[in-house]
C-alpha positions as CSV (number, residue, x, y, z in Angstrom):
1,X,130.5,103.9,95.7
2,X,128.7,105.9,93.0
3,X,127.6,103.8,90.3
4,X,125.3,101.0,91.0
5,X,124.4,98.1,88.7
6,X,120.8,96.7,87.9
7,X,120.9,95.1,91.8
8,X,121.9,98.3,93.6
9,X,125.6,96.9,93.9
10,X,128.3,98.2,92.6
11,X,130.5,95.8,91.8
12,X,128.9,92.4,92.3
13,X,131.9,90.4,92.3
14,X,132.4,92.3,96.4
15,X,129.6,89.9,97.6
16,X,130.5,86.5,98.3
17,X,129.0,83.8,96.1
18,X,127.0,82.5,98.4
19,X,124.9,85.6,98.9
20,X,122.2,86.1,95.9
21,X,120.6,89.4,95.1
22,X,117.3,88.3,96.1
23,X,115.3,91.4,95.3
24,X,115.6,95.1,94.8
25,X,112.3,97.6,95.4
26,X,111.9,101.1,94.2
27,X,114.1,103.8,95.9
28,X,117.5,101.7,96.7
29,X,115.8,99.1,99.3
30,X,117.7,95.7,98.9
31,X,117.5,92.1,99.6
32,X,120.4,90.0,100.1
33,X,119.8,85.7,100.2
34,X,121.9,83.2,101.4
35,X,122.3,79.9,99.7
36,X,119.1,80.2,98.7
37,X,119.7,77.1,96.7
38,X,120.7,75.4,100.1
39,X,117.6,76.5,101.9
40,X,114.9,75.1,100.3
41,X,113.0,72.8,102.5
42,X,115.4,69.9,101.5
43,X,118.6,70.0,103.1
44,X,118.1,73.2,105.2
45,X,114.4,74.6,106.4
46,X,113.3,77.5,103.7
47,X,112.0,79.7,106.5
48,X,115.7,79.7,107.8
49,X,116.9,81.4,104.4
50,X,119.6,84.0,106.0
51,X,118.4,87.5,104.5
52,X,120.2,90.9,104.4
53,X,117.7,93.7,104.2
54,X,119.0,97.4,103.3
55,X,116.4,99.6,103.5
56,X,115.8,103.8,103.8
57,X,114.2,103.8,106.9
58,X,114.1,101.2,109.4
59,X,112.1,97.5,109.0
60,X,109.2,97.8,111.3
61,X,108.3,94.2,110.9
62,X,109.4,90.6,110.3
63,X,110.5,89.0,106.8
64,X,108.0,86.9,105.6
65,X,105.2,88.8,107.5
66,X,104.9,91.9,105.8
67,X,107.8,93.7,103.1
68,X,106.9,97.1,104.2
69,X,109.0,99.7,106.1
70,X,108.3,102.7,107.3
71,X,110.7,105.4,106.2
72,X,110.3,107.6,109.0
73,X,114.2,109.0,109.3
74,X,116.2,109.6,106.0
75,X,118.8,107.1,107.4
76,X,119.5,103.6,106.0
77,X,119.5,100.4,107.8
78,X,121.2,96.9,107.4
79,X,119.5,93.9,109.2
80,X,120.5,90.4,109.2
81,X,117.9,88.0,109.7
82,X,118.4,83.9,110.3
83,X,114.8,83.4,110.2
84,X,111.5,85.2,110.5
85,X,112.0,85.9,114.3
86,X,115.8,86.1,115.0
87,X,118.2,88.4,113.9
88,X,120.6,90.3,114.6
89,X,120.8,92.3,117.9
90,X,122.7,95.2,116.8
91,X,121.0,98.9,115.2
92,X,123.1,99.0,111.7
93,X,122.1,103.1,110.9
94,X,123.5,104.9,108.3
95,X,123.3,108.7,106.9
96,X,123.7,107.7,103.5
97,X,123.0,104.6,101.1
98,X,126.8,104.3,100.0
99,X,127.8,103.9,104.0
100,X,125.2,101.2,104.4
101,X,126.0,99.1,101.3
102,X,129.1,99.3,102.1
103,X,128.5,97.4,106.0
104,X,125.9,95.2,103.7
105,X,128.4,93.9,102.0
106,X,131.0,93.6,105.1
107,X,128.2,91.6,106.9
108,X,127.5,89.3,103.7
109,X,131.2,88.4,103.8
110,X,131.4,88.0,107.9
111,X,128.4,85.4,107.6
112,X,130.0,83.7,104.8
113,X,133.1,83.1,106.6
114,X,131.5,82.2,109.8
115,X,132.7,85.2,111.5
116,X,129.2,85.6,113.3
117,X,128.0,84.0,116.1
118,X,124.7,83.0,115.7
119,X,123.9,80.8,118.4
120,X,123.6,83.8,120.2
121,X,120.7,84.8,118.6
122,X,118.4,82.2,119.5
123,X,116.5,82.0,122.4
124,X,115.9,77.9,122.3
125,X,119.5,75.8,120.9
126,X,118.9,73.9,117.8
127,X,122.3,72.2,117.9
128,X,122.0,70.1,114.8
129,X,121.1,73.1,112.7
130,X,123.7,74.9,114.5
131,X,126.1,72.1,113.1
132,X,125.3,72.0,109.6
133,X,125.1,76.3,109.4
134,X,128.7,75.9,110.7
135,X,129.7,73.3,107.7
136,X,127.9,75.7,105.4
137,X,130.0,79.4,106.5
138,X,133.3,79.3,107.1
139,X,133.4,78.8,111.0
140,X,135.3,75.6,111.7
141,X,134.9,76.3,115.6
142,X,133.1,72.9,117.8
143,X,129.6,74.6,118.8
């Protein structure tokens, strides 16, 4: 991937509908949004907006709390967030932009067809939102 559009993606039929180029900062950082149209206080909470953060450097703080990251390595980072406080539990480090665009955009389409497992993630079940996540992605599993 060498050429990169006005979002930082190269070809922005790869992501998934759902996801929504939410925002792009100054040296390649990029914010992915899921349904944001879904996630609007009305039919699902806004602070639960699933968010895809690839940054140079990694996120030393929460979405929502504070948008700035310390670049303290020259590697990128891909972070999936459900909400403020839960994300994914795994280190997503890459040398190079290209590499971690490319797992960005692997993640965005694993989400979108339910392929990860949330519930995981969360310290207190929330069954119900649990359910309707499951109707939104792609995972047709029973809770």
């Amino acid at each position: 991937m060498s050429d990169t559009d006005a979002d930082g993606v190269d070809d922005r039929s790869r992501l998934p509908d759902a996801w929504t180029v939410w925002s792009q900062g100054e040296q390649g950082r990029l914010v992915l949004a899921y349904r944001p149209d879904v996630f609007n206080a009305a039919d699902f909470p806004a602070p639960c907006l699933p968010t895809l953060y690839l940054t140079h450097g990694k996120r030393t703080r929460r979405p929502g709390v504070n948008p700035a990251d310390t670049v303290d390595s020259a590697d990128w980072f891909v972070t999936l967030y459900l909400e403020p406080d839960v994300s994914l539990n795994e280190t997503l480090r890459y040398p190079t932009r290209d590499e971690a665009l490319e797992r960005t955009i692997a993640l965005a389409r694993q989400f979108d067809d339910g392929e990860i497992d949330y519930r995981d993630l969360y310290q207190v079940p929330r069954e119900t939102y649990f359910e309707r996540l499951d109707e939104l992605t792609g995972d047709e599993t029973d809770g």
